[in-house]
C-alpha positions in Angstrom: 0.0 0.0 0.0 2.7 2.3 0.9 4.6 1.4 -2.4 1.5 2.4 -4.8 1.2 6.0 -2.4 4.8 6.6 -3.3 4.5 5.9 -6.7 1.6 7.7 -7.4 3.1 11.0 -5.4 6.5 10.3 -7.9 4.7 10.5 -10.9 2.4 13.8 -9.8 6.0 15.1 -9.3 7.6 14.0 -12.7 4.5 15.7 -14.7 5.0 19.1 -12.6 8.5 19.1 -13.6 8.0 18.7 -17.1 5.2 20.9 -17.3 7.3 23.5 -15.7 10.0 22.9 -18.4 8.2 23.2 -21.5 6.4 26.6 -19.9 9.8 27.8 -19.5 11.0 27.1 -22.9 8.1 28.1 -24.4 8.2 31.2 -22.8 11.9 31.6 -23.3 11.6 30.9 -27.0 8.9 33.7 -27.0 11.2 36.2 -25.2 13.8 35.4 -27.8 11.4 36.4 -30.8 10.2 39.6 -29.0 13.8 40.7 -27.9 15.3 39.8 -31.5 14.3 42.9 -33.7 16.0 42.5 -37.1 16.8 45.8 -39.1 17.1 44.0 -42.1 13.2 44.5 -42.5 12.4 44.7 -46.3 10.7 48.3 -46.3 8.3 50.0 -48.8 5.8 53.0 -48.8 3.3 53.7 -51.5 1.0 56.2 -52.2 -2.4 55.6 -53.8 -5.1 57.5 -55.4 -8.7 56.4 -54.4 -11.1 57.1 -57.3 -14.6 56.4 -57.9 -13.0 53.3 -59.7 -12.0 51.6 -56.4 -9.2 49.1 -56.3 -7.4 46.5 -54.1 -4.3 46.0 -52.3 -2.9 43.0 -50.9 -0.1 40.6 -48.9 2.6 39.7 -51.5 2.2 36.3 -52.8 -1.7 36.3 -51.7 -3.3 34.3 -51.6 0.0 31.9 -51.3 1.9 32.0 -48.1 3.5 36.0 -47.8 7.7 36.6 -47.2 9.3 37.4 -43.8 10.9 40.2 -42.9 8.6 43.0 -44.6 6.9 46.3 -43.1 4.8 47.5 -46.1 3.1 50.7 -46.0 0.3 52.2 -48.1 -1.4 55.9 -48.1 -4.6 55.8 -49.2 -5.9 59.2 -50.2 -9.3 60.6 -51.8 -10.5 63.9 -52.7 -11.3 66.4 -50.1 -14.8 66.2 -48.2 -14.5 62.6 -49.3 -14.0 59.0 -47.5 -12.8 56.0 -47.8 -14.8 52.0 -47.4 -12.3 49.4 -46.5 -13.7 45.9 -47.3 -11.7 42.8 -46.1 -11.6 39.4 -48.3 -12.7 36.9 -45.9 -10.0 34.5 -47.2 -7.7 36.1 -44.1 -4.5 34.3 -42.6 -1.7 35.5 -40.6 0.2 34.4 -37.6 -2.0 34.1 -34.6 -2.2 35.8 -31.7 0.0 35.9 -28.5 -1.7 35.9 -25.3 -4.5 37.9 -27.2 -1.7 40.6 -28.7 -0.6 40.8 -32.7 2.9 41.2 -31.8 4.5 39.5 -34.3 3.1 39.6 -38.5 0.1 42.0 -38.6 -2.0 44.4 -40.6 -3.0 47.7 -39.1 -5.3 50.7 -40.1 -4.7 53.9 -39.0 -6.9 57.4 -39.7 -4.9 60.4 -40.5 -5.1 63.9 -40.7 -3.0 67.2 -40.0 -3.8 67.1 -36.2 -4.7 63.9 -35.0 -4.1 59.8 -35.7 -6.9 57.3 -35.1 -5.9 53.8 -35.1 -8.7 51.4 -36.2 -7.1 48.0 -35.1 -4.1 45.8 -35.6 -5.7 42.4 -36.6 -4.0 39.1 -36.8 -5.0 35.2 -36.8 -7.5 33.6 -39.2 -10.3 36.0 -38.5 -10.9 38.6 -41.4 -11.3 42.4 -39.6 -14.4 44.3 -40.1 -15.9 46.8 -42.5 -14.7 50.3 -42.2 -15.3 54.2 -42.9 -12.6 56.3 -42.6 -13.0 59.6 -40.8 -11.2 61.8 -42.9 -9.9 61.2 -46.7 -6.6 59.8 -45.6 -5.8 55.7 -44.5 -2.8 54.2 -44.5 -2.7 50.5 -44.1 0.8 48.5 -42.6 2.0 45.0 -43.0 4.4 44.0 -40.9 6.3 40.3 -40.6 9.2 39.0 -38.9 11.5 36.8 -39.6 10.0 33.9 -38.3 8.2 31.8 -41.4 4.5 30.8 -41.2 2.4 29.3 -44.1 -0.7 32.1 -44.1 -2.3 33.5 -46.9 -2.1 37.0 -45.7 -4.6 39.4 -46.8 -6.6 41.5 -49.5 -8.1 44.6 -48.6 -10.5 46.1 -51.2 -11.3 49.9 -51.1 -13.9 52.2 -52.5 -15.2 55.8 -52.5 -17.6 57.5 -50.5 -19.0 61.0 -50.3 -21.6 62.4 -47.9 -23.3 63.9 -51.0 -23.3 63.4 -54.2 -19.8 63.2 -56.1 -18.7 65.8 -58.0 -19.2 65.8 -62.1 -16.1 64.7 -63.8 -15.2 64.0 -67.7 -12.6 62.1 -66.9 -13.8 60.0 -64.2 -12.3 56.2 -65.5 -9.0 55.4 -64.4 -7.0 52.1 -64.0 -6.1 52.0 -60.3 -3.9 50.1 -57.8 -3.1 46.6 -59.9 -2.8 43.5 -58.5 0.5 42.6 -56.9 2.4 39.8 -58.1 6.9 38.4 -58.0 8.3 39.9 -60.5 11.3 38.0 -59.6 13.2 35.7 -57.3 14.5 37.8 -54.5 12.6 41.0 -55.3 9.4 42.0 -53.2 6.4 42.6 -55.3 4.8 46.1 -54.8 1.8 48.0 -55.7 1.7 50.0 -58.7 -0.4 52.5 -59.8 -1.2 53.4 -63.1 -3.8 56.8 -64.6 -5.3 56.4 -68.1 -7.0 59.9 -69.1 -10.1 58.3 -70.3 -13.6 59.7 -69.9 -16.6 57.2 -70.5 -16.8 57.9 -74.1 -13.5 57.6 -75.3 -13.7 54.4 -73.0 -16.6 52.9 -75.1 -15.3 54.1 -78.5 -11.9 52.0 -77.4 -13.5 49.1 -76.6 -15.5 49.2 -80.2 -11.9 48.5 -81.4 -11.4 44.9 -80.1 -12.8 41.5 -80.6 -11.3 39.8 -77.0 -10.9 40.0 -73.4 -7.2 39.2 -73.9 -6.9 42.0 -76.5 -9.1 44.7 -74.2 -7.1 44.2 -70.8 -3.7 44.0 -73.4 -4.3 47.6 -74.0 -5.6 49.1 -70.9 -3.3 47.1 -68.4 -0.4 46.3 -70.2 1.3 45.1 -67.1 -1.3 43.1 -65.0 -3.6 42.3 -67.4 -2.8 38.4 -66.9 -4.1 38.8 -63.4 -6.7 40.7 -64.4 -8.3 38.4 -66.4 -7.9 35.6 -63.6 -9.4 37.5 -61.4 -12.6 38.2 -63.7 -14.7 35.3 -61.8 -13.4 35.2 -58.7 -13.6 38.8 -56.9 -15.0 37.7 -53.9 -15.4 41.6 -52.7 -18.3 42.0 -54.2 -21.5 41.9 -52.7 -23.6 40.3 -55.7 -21.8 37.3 -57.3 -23.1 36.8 -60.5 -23.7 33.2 -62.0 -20.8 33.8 -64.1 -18.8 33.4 -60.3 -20.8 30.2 -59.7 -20.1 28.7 -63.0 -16.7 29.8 -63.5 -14.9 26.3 -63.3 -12.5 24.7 -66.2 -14.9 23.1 -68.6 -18.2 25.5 -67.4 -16.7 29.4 -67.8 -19.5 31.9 -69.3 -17.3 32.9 -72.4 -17.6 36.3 -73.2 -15.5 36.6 -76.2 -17.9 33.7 -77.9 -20.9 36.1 -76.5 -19.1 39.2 -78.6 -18.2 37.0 -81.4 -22.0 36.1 -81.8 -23.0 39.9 -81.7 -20.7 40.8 -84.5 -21.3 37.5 -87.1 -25.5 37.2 -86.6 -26.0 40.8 -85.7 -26.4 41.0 -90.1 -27.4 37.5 -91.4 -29.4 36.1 -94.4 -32.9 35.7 -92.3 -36.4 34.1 -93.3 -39.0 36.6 -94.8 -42.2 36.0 -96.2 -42.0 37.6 -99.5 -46.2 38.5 -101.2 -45.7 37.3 -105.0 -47.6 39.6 -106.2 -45.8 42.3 -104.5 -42.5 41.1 -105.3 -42.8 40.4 -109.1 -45.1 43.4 -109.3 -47.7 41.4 -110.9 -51.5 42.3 -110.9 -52.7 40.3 -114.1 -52.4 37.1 -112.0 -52.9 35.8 -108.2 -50.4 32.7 -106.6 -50.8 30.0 -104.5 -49.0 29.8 -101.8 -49.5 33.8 -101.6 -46.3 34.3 -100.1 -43.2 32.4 -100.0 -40.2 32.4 -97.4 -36.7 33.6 -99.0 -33.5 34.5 -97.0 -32.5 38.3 -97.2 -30.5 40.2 -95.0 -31.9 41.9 -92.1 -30.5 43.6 -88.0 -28.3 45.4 -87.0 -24.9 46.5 -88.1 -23.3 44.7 -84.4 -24.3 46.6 -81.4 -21.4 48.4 -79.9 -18.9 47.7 -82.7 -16.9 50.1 -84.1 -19.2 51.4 -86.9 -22.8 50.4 -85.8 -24.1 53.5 -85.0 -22.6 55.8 -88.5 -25.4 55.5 -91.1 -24.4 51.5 -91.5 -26.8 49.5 -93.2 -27.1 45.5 -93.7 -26.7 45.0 -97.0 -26.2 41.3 -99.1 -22.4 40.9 -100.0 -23.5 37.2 -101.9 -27.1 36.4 -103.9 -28.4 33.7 -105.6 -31.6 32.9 -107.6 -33.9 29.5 -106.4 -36.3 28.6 -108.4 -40.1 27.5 -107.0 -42.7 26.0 -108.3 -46.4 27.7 -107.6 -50.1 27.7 -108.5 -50.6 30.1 -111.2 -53.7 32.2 -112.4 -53.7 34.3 -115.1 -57.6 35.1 -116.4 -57.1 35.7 -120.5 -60.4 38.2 -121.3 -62.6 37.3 -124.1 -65.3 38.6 -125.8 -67.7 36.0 -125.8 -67.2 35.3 -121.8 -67.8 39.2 -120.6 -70.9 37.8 -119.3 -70.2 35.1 -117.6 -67.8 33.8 -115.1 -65.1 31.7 -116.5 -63.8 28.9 -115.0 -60.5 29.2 -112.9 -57.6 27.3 -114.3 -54.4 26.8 -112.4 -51.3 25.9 -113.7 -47.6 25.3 -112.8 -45.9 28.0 -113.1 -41.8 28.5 -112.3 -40.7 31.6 -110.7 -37.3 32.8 -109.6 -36.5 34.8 -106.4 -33.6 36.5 -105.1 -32.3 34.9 -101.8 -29.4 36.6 -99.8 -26.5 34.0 -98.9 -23.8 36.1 -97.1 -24.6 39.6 -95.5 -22.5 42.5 -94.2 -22.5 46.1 -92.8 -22.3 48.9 -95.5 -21.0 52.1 -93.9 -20.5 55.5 -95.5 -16.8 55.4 -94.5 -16.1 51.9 -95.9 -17.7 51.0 -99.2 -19.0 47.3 -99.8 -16.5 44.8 -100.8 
């Protein structure tokens, strides 16, 4: 009895031994990290424009696991008497907590003006931060990691304009804003950039009249992200309403919008079925047909909604005819003397007839003869 008493009060003091020595490593490892400030931090500061446009910014690598040793900084600004919506992706991941403190890899918000700071949060862990307003027109947004690797995501923060009234009238209110980060090279930390294009809303739509593809449109307007851009086409999960080209957008089942504008452009004009009135369209009135009317292919819509010519005096006009021959009931009363007075008898016959039918159709434009 006294042997299983001694054994059990051994073991109770075994466990609190090495329960005290993994606190004290644990804690001794943690002292380490917070006393071990590197100055070899990669650093970076940024400036961007916040337009009616909106635009994103984001962890390098996101949503693949983000680089040590950074402290990024960006300064949001909008127009005076103007404010700022910051929207978190809820796909959020950075080093957790410790003891309920982000001391370690972080994001942080701060409002700022000429006589006063406001600091929104410093958010960490798995848990994506809230919605925001900003006070004034001026955030600025930090990253910060150490040098101590974890396998997180990081973040995306999407922002947006807002005014207390109604925004001011601008021509030129389209600009290409904060792209999308991405490595632009082993060793080299990938940055925000932020590019203007002078376009108002017109010029705009008479630029995109002058392309047949996605590829070709986001070529031209974002020479230097427009990969990512069109990745990111179906899957901005900022947005409120997610369309069912977001639900659908998988390998083999993607809406494909340059088939959609290809269909516009070649059935916009095309040969189509009309009922033509034979007696109309031979200008016949000595004689009556049957059928009455007969269905042909002519050339009838639009010149392609949106293209770059549609809207110019262009008209659908056949580029290719051919001539069908049918076969109809034909009546043709020959007058006679003898038979004013009384009713003859109706006597159909065979009769061949050739129409015009429209094989190939395209837009004729003052500006561009028919071929």
């Amino acid at each position: 009895m006294k042997g299983a008493v001694f054994f059990q009060m051994w073991m109770v003091l075994l466990l609190w031994t090495v329960t005290g020595v993994g606190r004290a490593q644990v804690s001794t490892t943690k002292a380490l990290r917070s006393n071990n400030r590197r100055d070899d931090l990669y650093r970076k500061d940024e400036n961007v424009t916040v337009t009616m446009m909106g635009g994103a910014i984001h962890s390098p690598r996101y949503p693949n696991a983000y680089p040590r040793n950074l402290l990024l900084s960006w300064k949001l600004l909008s127009p005076p008497g103007s404010h700022i919506h910051l929207e978190f992706d809820a796909h959020f991941g950075l080093e957790e907590a410790d003891n309920g403190v982000c001391r370690y890899d972080f994001v942080e918000v701060e409002d700022q003006s000429e006589t006063s700071t406001i600091i929104w949060g410093r958010w960490c862990g798995q848990k994506a931060p809230p919605s925001l307003n900003s006070k004034t027109n001026m955030l600025r947004v930090t990253f910060k990691s150490d040098d101590y690797f974890v396998a997180k995501p990081g973040f995306t923060v999407y922002y947006s304009l807002l005014y207390d009234s109604q925004p001011p009238a601008s021509k030129n209110n389209w600009e290409a804003v904060t792209m999308p980060m991405a490595d632009v090279g082993a060793g080299n930390i990938p940055v925000a950039v932020t590019e203007e294009a002078p376009f108002s809303l017109e010029d705009l739509d008479r630029t995109i009249a002058a392309f047949d593809t996605v590829e070709q449109l986001l070529k031209n307007l974002n020479p230097d992200t427009w990969r990512q851009d069109l990745d990111s086409i179906y899957t901005q999960t900022h947005i409120l309403y997610r369309s069912r080209a977001y639900h659908l957008a998988t390998r083999h089942n993607k809406v494909d919008l340059n088939r959609l504008y290809d269909d516009v452009k070649r059935y916009s004009c095309t040969p189509r079925n009309y009922s033509l009135n034979l007696r109309e369209e031979l200008r016949t009135t000595n004689a009556v047909f049957f059928p009455r009317c007969l269905l042909v292919k002519r050339c009838g819509g639009n010149c392609g909604c949106g293209t770059e010519n549609w809207n110019t005096g262009c008209s659908c006009q056949a580029s290719k005819t051919t001539l069908k021959l049918h076969e109809v009931l034909k009546y043709a009363p020959e007058p006679s003397l003898y038979q004013r007075h009384r009713r003859s008898r109706v006597r159909w016959v065979i009769d061949e007839i050739f129409l015009t039918h429209h094989e190939a159709c395209e837009c004729s434009c003052p500006s561009q003869p028919p071929r």
